[in-house]
N, CA, C, O and CB atoms as a CASP TS submission, in Angstrom:
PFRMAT TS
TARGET T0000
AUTHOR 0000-0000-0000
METHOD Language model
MODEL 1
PARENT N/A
ATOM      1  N   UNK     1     -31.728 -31.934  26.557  1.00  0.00           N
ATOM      2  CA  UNK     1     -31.264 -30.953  25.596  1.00  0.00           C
ATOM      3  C   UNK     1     -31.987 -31.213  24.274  1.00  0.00           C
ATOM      4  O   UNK     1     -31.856 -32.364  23.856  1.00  0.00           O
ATOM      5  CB  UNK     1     -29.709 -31.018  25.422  1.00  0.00           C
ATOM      6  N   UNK     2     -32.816 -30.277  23.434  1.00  0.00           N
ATOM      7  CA  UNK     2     -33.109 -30.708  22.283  1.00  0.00           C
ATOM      8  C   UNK     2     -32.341 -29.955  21.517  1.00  0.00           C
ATOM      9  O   UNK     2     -31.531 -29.138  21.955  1.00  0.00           O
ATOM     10  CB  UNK     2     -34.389 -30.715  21.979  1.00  0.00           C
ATOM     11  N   UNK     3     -32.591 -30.229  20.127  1.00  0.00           N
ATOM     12  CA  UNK     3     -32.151 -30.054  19.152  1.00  0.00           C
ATOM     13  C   UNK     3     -32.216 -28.962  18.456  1.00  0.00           C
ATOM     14  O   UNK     3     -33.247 -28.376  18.786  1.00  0.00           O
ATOM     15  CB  UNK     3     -32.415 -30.760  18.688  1.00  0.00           C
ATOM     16  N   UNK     4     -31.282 -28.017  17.157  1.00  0.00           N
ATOM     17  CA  UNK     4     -31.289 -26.836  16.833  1.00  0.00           C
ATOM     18  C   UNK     4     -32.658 -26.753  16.039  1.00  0.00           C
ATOM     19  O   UNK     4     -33.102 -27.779  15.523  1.00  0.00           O
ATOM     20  CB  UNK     4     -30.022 -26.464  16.137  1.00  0.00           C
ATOM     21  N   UNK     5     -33.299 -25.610  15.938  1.00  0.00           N
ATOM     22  CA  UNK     5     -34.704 -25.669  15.143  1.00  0.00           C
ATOM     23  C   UNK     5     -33.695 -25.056  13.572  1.00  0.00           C
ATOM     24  O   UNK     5     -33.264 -23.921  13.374  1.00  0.00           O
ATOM     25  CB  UNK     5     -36.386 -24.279  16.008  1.00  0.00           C
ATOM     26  N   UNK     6     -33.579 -26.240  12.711  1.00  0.00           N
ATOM     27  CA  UNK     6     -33.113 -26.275  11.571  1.00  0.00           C
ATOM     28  C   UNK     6     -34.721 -25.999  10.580  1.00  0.00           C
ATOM     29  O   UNK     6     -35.861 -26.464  10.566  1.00  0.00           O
ATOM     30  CB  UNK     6     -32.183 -27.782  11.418  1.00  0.00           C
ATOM     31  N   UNK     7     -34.166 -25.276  10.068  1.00  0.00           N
ATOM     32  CA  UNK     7     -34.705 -24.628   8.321  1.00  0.00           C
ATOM     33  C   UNK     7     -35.163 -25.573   7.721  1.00  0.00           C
ATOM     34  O   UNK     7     -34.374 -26.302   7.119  1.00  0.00           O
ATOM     35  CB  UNK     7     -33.576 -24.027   7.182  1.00  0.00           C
ATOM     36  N   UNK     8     -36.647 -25.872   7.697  1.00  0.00           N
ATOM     37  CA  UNK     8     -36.620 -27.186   6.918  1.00  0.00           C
ATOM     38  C   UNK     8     -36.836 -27.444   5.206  1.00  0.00           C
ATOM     39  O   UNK     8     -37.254 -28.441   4.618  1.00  0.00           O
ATOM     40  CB  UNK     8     -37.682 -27.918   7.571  1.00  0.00           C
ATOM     41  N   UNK     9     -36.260 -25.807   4.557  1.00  0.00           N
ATOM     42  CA  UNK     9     -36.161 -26.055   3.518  1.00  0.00           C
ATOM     43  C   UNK     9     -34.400 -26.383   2.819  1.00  0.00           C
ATOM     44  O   UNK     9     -33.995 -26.609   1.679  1.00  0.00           O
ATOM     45  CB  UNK     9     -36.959 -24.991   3.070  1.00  0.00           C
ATOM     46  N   UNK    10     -33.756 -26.270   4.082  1.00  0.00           N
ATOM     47  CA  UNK    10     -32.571 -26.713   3.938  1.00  0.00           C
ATOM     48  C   UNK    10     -32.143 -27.918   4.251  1.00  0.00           C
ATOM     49  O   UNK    10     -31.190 -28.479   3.711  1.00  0.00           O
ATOM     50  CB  UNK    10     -31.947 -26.062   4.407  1.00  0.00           C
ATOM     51  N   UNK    11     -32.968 -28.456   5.318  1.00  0.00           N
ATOM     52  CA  UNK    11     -32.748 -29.345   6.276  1.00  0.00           C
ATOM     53  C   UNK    11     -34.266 -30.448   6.151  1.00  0.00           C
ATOM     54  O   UNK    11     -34.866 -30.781   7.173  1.00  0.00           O
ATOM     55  CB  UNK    11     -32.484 -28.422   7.817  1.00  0.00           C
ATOM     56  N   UNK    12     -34.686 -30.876   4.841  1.00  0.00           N
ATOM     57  CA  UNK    12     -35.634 -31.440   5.405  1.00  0.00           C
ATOM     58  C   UNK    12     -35.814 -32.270   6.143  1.00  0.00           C
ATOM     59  O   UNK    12     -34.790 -32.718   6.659  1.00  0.00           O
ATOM     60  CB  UNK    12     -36.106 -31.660   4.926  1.00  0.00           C
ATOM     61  N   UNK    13     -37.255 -32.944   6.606  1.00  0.00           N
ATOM     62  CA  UNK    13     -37.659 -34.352   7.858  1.00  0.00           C
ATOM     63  C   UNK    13     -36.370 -35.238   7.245  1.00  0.00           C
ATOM     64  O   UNK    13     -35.710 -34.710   6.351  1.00  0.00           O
ATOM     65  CB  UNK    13     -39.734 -35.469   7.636  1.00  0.00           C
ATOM     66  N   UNK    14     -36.212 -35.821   7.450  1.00  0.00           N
ATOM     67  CA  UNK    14     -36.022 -37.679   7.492  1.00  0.00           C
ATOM     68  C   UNK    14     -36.913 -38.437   7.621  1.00  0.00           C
ATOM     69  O   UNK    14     -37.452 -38.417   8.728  1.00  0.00           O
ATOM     70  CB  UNK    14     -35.311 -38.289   8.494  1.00  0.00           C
ATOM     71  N   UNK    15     -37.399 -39.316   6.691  1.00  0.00           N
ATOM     72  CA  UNK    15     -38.515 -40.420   6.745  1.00  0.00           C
ATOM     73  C   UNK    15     -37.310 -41.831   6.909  1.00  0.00           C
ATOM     74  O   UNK    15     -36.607 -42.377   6.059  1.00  0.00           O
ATOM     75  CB  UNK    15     -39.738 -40.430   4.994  1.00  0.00           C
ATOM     76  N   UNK    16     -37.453 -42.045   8.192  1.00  0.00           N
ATOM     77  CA  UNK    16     -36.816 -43.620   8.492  1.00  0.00           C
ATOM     78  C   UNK    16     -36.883 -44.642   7.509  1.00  0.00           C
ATOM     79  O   UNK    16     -35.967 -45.359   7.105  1.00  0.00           O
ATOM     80  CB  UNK    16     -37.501 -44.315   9.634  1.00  0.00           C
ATOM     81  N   UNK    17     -38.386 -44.617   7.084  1.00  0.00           N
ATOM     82  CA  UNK    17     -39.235 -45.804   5.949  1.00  0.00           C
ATOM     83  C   UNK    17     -38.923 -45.951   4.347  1.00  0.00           C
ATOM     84  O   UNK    17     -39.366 -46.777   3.550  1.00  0.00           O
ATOM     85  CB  UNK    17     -40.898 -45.400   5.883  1.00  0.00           C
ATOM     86  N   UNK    18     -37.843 -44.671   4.112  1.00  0.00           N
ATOM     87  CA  UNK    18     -37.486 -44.337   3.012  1.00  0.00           C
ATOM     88  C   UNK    18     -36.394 -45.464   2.445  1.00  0.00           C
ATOM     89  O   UNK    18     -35.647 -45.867   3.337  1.00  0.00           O
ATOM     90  CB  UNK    18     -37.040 -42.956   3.141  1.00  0.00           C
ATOM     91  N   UNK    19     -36.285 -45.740   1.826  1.00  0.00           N
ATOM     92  CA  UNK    19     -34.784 -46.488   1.605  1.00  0.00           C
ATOM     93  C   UNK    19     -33.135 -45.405   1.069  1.00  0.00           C
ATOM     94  O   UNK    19     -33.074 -44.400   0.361  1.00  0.00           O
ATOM     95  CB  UNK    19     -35.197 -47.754   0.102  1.00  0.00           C
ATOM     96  N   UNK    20     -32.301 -45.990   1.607  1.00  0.00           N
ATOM     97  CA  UNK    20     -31.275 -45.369   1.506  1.00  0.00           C
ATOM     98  C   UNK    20     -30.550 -45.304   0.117  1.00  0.00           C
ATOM     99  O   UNK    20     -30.415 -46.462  -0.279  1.00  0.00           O
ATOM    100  CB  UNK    20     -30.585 -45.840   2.424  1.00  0.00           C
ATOM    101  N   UNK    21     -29.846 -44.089  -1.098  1.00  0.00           N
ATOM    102  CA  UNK    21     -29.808 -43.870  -2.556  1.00  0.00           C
ATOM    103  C   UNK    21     -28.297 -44.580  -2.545  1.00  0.00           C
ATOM    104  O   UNK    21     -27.375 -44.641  -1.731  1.00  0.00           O
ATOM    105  CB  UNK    21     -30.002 -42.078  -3.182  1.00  0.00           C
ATOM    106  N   UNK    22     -28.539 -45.068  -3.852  1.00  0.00           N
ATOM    107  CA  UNK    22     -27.474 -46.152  -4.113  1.00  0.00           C
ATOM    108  C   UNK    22     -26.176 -44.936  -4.017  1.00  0.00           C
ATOM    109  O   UNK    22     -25.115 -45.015  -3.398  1.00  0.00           O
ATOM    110  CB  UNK    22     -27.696 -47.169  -5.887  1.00  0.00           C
ATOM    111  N   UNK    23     -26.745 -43.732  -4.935  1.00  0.00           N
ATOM    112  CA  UNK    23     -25.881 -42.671  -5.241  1.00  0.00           C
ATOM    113  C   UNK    23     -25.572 -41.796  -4.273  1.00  0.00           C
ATOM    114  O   UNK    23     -26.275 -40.813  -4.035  1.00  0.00           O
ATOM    115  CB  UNK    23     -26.311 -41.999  -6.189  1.00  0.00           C
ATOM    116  N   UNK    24     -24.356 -42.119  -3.554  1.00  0.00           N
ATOM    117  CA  UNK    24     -23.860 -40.767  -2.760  1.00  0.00           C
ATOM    118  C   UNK    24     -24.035 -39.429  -2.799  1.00  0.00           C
ATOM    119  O   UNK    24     -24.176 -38.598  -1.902  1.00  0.00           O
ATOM    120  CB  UNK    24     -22.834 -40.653  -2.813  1.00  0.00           C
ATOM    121  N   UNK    25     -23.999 -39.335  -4.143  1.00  0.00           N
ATOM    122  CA  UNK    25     -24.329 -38.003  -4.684  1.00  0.00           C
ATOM    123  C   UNK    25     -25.741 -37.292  -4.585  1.00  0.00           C
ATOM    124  O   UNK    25     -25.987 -36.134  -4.921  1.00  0.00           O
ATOM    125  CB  UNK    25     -24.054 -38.097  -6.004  1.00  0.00           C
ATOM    126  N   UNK    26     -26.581 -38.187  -4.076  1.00  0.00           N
ATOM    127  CA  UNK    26     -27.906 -37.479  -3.725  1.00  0.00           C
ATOM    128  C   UNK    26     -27.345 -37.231  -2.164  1.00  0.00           C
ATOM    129  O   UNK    26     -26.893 -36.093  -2.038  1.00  0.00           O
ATOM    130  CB  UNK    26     -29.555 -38.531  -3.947  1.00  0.00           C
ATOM    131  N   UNK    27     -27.309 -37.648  -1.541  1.00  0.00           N
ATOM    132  CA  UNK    27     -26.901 -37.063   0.153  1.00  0.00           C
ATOM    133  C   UNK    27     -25.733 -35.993  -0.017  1.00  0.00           C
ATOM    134  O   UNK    27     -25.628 -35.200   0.919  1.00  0.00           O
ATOM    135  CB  UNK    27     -26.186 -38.503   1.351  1.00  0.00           C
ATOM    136  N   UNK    28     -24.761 -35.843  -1.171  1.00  0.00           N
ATOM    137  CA  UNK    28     -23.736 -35.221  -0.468  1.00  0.00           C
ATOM    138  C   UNK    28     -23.379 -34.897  -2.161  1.00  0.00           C
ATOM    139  O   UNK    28     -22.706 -35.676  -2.837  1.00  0.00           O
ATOM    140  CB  UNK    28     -22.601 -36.201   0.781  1.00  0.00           C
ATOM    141  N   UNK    29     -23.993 -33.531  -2.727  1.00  0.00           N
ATOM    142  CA  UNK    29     -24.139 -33.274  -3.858  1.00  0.00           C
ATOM    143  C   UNK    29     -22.788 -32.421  -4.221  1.00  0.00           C
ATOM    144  O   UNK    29     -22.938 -31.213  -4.037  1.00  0.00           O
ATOM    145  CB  UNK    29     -25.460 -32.668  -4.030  1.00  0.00           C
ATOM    146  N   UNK    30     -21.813 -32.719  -4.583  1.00  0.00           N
ATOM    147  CA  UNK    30     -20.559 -31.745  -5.005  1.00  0.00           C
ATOM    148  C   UNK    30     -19.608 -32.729  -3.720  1.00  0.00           C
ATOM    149  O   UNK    30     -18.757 -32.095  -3.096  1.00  0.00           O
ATOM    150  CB  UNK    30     -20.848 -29.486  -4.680  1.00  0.00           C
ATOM    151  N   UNK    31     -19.762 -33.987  -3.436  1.00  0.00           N
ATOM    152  CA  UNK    31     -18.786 -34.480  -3.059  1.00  0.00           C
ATOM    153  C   UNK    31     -17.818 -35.569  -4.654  1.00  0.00           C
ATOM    154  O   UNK    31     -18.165 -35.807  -5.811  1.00  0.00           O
ATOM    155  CB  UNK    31     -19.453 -35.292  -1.642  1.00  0.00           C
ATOM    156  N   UNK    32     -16.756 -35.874  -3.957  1.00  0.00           N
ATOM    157  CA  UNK    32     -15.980 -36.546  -5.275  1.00  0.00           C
ATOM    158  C   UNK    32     -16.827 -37.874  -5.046  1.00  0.00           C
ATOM    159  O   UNK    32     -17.407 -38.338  -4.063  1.00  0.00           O
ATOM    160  CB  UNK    32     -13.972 -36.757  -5.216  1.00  0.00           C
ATOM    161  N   UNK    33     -16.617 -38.393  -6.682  1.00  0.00           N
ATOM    162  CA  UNK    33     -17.708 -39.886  -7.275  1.00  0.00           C
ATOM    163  C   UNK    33     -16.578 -40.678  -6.642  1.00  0.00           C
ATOM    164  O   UNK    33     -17.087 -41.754  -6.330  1.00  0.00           O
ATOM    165  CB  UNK    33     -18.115 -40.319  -9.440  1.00  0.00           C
ATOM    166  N   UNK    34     -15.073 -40.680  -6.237  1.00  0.00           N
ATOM    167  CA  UNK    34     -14.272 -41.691  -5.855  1.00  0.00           C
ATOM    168  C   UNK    34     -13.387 -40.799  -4.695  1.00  0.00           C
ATOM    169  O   UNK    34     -13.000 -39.634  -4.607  1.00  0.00           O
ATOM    170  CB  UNK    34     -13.414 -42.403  -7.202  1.00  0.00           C
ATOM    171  N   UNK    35     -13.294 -42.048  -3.846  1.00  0.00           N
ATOM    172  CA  UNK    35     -12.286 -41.775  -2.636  1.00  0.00           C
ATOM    173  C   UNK    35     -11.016 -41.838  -2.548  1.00  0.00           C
ATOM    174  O   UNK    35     -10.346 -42.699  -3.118  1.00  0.00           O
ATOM    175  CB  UNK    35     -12.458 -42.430  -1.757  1.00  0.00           C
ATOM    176  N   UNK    36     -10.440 -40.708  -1.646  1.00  0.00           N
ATOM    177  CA  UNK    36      -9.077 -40.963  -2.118  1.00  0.00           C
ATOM    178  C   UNK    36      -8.280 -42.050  -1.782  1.00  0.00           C
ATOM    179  O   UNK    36      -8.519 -42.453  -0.644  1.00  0.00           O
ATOM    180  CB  UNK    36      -8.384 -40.035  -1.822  1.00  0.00           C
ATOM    181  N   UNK    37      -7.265 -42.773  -2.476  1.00  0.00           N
ATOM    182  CA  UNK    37      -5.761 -43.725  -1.444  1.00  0.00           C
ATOM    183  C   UNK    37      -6.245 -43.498  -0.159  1.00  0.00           C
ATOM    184  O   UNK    37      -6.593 -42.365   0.174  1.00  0.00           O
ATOM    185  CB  UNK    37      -3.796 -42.972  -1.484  1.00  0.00           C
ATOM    186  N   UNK    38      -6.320 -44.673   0.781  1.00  0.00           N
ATOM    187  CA  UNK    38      -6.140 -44.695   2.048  1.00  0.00           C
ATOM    188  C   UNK    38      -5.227 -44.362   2.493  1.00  0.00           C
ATOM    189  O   UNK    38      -4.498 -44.952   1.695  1.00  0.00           O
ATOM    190  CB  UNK    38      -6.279 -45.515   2.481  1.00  0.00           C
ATOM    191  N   UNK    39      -4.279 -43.685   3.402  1.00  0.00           N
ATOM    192  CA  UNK    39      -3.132 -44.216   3.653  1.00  0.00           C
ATOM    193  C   UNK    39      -2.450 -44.858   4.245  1.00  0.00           C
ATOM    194  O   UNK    39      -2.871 -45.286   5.319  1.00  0.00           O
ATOM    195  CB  UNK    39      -2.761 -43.876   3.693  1.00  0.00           C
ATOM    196  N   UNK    40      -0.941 -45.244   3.752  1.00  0.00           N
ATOM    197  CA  UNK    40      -0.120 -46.577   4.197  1.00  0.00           C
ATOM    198  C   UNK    40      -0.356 -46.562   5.718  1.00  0.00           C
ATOM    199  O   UNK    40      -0.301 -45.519   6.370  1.00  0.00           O
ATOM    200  CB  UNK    40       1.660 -46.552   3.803  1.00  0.00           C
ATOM    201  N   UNK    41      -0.641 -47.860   6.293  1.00  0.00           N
ATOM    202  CA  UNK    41      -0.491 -47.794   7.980  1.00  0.00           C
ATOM    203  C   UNK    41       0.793 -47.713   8.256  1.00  0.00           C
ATOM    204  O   UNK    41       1.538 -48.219   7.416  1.00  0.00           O
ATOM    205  CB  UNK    41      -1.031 -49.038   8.831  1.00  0.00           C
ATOM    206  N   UNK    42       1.413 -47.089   9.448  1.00  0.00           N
ATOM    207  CA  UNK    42       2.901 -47.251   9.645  1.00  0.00           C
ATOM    208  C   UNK    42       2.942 -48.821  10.297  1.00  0.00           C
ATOM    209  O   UNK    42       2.041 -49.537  10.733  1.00  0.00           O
ATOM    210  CB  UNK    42       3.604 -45.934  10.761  1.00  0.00           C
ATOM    211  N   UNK    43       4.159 -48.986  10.185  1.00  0.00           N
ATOM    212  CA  UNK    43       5.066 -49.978  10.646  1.00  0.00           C
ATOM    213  C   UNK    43       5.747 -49.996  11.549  1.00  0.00           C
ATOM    214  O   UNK    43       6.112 -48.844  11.786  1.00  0.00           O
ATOM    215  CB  UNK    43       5.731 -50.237  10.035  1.00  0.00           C
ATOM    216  N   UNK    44       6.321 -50.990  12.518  1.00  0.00           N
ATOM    217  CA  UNK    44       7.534 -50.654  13.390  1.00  0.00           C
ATOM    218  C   UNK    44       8.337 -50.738  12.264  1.00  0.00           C
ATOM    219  O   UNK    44       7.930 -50.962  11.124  1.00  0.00           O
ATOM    220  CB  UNK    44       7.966 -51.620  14.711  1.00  0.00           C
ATOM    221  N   UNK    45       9.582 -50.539  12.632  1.00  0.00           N
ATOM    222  CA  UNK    45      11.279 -50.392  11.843  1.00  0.00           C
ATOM    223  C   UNK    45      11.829 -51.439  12.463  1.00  0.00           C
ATOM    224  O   UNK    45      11.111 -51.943  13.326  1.00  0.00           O
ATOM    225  CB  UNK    45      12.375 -48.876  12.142  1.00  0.00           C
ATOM    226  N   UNK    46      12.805 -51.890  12.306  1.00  0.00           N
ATOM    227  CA  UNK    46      13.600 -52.968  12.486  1.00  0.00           C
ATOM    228  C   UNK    46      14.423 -52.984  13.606  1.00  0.00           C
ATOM    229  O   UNK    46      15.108 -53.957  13.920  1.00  0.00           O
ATOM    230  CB  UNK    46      14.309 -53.139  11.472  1.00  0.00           C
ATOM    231  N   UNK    47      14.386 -52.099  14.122  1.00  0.00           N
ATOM    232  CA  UNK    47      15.357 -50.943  15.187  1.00  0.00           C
ATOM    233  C   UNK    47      14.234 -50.746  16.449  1.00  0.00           C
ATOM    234  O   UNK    47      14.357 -49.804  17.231  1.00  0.00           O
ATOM    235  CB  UNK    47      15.786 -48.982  14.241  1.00  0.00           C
ATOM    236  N   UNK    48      13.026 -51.819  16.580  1.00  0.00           N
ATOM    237  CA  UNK    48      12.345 -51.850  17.732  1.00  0.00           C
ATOM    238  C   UNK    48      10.818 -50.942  17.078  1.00  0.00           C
ATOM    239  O   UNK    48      10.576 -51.306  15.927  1.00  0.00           O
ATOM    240  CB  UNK    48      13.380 -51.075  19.128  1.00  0.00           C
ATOM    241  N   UNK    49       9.984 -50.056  17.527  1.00  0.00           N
ATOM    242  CA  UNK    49       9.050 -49.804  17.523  1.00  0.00           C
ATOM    243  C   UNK    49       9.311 -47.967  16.600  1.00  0.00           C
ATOM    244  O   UNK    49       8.698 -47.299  15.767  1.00  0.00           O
ATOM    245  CB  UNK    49       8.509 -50.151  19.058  1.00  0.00           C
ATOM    246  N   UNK    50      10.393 -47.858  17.296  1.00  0.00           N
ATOM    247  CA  UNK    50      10.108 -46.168  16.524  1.00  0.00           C
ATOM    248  C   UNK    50       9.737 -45.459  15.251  1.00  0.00           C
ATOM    249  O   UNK    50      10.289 -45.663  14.170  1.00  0.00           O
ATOM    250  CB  UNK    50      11.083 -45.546  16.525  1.00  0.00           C
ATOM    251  N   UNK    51       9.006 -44.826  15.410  1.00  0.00           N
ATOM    252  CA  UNK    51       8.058 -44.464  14.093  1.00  0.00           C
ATOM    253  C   UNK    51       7.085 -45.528  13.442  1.00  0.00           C
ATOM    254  O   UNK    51       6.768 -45.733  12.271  1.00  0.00           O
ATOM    255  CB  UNK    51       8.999 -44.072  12.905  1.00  0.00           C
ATOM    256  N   UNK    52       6.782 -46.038  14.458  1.00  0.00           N
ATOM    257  CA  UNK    52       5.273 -47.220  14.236  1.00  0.00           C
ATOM    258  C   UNK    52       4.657 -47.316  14.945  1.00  0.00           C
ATOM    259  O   UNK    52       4.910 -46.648  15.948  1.00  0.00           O
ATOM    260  CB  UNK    52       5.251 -48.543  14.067  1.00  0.00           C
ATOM    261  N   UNK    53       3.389 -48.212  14.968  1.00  0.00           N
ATOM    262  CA  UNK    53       2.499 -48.171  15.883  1.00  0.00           C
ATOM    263  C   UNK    53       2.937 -49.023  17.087  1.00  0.00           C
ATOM    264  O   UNK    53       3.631 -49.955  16.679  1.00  0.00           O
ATOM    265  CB  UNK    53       1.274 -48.544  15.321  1.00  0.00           C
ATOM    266  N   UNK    54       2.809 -49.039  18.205  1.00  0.00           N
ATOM    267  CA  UNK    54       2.771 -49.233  19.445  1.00  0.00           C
ATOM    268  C   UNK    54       2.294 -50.159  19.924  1.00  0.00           C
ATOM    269  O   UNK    54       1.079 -50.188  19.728  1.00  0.00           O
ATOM    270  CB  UNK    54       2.392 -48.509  19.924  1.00  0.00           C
ATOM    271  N   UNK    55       2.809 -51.268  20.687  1.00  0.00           N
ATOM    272  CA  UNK    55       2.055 -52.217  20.833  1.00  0.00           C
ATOM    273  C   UNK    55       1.576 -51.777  21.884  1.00  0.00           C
ATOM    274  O   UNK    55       1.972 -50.850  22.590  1.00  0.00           O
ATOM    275  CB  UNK    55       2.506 -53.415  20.807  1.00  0.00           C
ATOM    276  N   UNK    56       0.330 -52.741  22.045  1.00  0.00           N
ATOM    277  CA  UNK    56      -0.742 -52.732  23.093  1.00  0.00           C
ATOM    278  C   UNK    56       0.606 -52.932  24.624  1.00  0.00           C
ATOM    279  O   UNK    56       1.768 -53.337  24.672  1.00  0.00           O
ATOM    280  CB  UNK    56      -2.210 -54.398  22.744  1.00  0.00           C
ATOM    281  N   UNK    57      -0.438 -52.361  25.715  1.00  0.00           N
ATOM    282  CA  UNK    57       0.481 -52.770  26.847  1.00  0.00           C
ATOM    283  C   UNK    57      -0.361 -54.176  27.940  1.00  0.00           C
ATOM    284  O   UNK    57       0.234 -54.642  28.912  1.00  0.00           O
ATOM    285  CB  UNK    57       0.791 -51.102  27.853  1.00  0.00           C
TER
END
């Protein structure tokens, strides 16, 4: 299967040899400068597992 024939004034090459920009903002221009809160992982409850994560079986 190859690949879509992308626009390459939208889409230019990729040079492997290039080094990668400190600034996010050159790859991904109108994204936010900071990420949001992760969020909280759940927990089991005290009452056994419900509404938490699951232990392995």
């Amino acid at each position: 299967m190859t690949g879509p024939d992308l626009d390459p004034e939208q889409y230019p090459p990729i040079d492997p040899r290039e080094p990668v920009p400190d600034d996010a903002g050159v790859l991904l221009p109108g994204a936010q400068d900071e990420l949001p809160e992760a969020p909280a992982e759940p927990t089991p409850d005290d009452g056994g597992n419900a509404g938490g994560v699951r232990e392995p079986a």
